[in-house]
C-alpha positions in Angstrom: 0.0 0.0 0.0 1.2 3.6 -0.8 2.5 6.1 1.6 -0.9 8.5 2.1 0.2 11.8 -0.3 -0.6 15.2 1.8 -0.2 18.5 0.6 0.2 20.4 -2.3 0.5 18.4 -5.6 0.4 19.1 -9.3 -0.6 17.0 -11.7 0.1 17.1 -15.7 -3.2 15.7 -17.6 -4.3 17.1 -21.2 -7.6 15.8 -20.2 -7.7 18.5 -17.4 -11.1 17.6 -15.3 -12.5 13.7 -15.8 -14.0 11.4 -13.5 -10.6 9.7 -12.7 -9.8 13.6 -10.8 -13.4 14.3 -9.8 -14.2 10.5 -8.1 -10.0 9.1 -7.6 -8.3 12.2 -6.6 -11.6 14.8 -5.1 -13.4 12.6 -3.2 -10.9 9.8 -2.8 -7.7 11.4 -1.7 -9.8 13.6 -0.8 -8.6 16.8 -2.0 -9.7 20.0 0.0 -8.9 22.4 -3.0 -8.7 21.9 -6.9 -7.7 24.3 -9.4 -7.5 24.1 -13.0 -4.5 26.7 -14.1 -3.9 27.4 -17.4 -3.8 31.0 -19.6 -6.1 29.3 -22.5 -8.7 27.7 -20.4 -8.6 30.8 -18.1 -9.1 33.0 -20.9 -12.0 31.1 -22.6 -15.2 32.2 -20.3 -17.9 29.7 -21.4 -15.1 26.6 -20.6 -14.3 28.3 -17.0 -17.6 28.5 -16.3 -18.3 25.0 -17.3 -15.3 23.7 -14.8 -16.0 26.3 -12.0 -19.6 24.4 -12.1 -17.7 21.1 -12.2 -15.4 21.8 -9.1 -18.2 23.7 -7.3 -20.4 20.9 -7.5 -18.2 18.8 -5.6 -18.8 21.0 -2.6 -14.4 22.2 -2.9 -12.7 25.0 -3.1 -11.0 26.2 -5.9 -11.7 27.4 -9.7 -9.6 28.1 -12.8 -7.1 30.6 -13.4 -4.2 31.8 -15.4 -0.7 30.6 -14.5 0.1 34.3 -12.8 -3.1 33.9 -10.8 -2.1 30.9 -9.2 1.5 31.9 -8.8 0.0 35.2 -6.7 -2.3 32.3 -5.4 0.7 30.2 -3.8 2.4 33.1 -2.6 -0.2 34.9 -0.9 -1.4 32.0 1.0 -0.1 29.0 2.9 -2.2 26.2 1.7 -3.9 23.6 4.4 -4.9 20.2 3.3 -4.5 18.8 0.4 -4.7 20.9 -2.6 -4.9 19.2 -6.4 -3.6 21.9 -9.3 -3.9 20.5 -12.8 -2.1 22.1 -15.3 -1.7 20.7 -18.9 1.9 22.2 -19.4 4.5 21.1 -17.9 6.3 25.1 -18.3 3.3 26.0 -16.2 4.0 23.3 -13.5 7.6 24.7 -13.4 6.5 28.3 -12.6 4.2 27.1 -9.9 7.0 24.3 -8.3 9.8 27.4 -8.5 6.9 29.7 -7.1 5.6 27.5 -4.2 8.1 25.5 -2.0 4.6 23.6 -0.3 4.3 21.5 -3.4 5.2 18.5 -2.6 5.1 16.5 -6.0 4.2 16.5 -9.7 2.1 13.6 -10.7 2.4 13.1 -14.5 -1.0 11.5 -15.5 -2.3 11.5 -19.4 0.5 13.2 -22.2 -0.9 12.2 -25.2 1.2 11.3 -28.3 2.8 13.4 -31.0 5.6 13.0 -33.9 8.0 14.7 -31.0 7.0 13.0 -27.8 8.6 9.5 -26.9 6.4 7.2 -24.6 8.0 7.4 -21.3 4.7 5.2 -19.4 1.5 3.7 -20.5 -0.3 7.1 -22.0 2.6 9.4 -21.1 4.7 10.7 -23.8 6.6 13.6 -23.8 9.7 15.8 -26.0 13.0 15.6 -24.4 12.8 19.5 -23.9 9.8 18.2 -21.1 11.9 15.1 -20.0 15.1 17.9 -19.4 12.6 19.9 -17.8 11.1 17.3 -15.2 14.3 16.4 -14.8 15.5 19.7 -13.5 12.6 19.9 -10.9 13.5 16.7 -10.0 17.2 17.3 -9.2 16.1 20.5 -7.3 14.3 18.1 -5.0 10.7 17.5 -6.3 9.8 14.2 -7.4 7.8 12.9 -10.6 5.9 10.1 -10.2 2.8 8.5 -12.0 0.4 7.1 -10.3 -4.2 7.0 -11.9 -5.0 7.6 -8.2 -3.7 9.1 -4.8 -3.9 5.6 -3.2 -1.6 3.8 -6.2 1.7 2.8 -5.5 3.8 5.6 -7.1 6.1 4.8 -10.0 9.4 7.0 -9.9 9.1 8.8 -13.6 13.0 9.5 -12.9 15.6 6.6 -14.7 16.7 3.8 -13.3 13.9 1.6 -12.2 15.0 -0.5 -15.9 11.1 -0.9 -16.5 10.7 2.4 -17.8 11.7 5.8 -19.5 13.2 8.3 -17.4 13.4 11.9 -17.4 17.2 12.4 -16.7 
């Protein structure tokens, strides 16, 4: 059984909101806060509307905002409980881990495909200017791991485990 995750974590999905975050991660973790954080989403008004309904039907704080928000966000206020931020880049993840020393993971979840991306896991592929990336946070102390829900056994994203890509 896996270690019970606490705190503040980010986690890389293109999918943003699905039922795997609003049933696995919301109510099973459970999270006390979820916010979606991206400029485009942020900026479209009838899509944050739709997933301000979504998260505020689940009885939570949080919303959807721009990376900058969030960053302000972070800094402004010491976060309590567990706190889920998705984020579908992972430059915005790097702003918010560099911003906020209270977030204690990045949990890489659905990458989809592309000419440039190479699978690293099942459904996770990504360019090596991501893998250098991850890589970076990593080395400065903040670990990548993939795991569908917050009661999974973790996989390390980083090399070496010999099953699996690796983002050094």
């Amino acid at each position: 059984m896996a270690a019970k995750l606490t705190g503040t974590v980010v986690r890389l999905d293109d999918r943003m909101i699905h039922g795997q975050i609003l049933y696995g991660w919301v109510i099973g973790w459970p999270a006390d806060e979820v916010w979606l954080v991206g400029d485009k989403v942020a900026a479209d008004e009838k899509e944050r509307q739709i997933y301000e309904e979504v998260i505020s039907s689940r009885h939570i704080t949080g919303g959807v905002c721009t990376t900058d928000e969030m960053v302000a966000e972070l800094r402004e206020r010491p976060r309590r409980g567990n706190c889920l931020i998705v984020v579908c880049c992972i430059d915005t993840a790097q702003s918010l881990v560099r911003s906020c020393k209270s977030i204690v993971e990045i949990d890489l979840a659905q990458r989809s495909g592309a000419d440039d991306r190479k699978e690293l896991l099942p459904n996770v592929h990504l360019t090596e200017e991501e893998i250098a990336l991850l890589g970076e946070l990593e080395n400065e102390g903040i670990p990548v791991m993939h795991r569908d829900l917050p009661g999974d056994e973790p996989v390390s994203v980083a090399a070496g485990d010999g099953k699996r890509g690796g983002v050094r």
